[in-house]
C-alpha positions in Angstrom: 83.9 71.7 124.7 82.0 72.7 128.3 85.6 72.4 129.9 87.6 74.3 127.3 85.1 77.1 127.3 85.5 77.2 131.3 88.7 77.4 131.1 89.2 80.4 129.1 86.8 82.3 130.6 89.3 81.4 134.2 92.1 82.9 132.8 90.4 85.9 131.3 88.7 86.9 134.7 92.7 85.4 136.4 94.6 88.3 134.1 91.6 91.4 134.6 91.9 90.5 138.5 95.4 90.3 138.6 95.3 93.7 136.9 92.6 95.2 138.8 94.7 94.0 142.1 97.4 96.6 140.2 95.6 99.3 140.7 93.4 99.0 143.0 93.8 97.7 146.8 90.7 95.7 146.9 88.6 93.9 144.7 85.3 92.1 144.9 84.3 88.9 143.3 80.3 89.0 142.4 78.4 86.5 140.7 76.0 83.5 140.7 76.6 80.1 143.6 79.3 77.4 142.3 80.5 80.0 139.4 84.1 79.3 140.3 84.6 82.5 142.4 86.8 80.8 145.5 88.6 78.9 143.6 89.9 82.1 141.7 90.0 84.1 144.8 91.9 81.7 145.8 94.0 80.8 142.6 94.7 85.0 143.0 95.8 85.0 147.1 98.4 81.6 146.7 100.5 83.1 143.3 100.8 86.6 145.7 103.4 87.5 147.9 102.0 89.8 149.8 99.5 89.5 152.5 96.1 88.4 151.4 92.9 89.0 153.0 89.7 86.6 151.4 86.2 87.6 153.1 83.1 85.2 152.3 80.4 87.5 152.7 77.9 85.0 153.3 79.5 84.4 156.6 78.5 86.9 159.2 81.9 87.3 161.2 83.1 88.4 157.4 80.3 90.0 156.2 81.2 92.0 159.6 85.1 92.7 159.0 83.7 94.5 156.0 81.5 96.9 157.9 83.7 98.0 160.4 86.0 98.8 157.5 83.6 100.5 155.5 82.9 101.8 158.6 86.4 103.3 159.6 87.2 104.4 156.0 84.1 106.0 156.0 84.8 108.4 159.6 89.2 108.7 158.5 88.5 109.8 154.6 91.9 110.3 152.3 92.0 112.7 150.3 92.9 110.1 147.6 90.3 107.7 148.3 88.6 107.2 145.1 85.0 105.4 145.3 83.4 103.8 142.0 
């Protein structure tokens, strides 16, 4: 019953990623240690085509890819940028 339950919840969170990924350009995985988020990150990056970047924010070389980018956005704004 444990593994069945699991596995819905996978491919509800696998479709509202693959439709968040529509529509927006990044997407961030949150919740709790060994919840299954890598393996659907990664599930996610090996069924697309285009080029996929995966950042484990608990490493600090990643953690600082995402602050210069922050970083950069924040000093180049679009006018089309939309933050929520």
């Amino acid at each position: 019953m444990i593994l069945y339950i699991a596995s819905m919840i996978k491919r509800r969170l696998y479709k509202d990623l693959e439709q968040s990924l529509k529509v927006f350009p990044v997407v961030g995985l949150i919740g709790s240690r060994q919840s299954g988020k890598t393996t659907l990150a990664k599930m996610i990056s090996s069924s697309k085509k285009t080029k996929v970047l995966y950042l484990d924010l608990e490493r600090p070389s990643d953690l600082a890819k995402l602050n210069e980018a922050v970083k950069a956005s924040l000093a180049n704004p679009v006018e089309s940028l939309r933050y929520e």
